[in-house]
C-alpha positions in Angstrom: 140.6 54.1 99.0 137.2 54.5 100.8 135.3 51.7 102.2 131.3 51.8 101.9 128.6 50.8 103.6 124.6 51.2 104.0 123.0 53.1 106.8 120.0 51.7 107.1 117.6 53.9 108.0 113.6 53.5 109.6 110.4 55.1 109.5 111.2 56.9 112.7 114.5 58.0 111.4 116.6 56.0 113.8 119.4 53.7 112.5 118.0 49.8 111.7 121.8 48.6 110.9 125.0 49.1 109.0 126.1 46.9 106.7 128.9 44.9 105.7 131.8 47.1 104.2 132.2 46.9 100.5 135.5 47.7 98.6 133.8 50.5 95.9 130.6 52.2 95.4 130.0 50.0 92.4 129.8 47.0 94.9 128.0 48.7 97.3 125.2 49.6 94.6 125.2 46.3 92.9 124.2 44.9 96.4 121.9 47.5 96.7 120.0 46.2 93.5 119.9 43.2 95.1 119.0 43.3 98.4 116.7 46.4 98.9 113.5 44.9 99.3 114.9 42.1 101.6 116.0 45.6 103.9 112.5 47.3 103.7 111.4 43.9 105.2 113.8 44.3 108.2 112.2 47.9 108.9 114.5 50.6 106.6 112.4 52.6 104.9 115.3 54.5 103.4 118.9 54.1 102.8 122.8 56.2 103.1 125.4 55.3 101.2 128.6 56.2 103.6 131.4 56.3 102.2 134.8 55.8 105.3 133.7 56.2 108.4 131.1 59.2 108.4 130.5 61.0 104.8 127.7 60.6 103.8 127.7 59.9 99.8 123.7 60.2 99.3 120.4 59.1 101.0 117.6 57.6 98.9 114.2 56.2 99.6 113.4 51.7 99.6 110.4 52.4 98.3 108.8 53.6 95.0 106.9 56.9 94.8 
């Protein structure tokens, strides 16, 4: 079983932070829902959902169109 976790990502492109590891991609998107405007505030202007150590599941912008 793969562990998740967010790549948070910045304007510039570089890496901002990981986060914690989550058990499924359910929990890893619930906390998404959560959390995502508390992560724009920290710099990430988009976010990778990574899924072990380095596939990358999808990307997806913080903020709306």
């Amino acid at each position: 079983m793969a562990i998740f976790r967010w790549t948070l990502i910045g304007a510039s492109g570089g890496e901002v932070r990981t986060t914690e590891p989550f058990e499924s991609q359910k929990a890893a998107e619930d906390w998404m829902g959560v959390e995502w405007a508390s992560l724009i505030d920290e710099g990430a202007e988009s976010v990778s959902l990574v899924a072990g150590e380095h596939e990358v599941v999808y990307t997806m912008g913080l903020r709306e169109e």
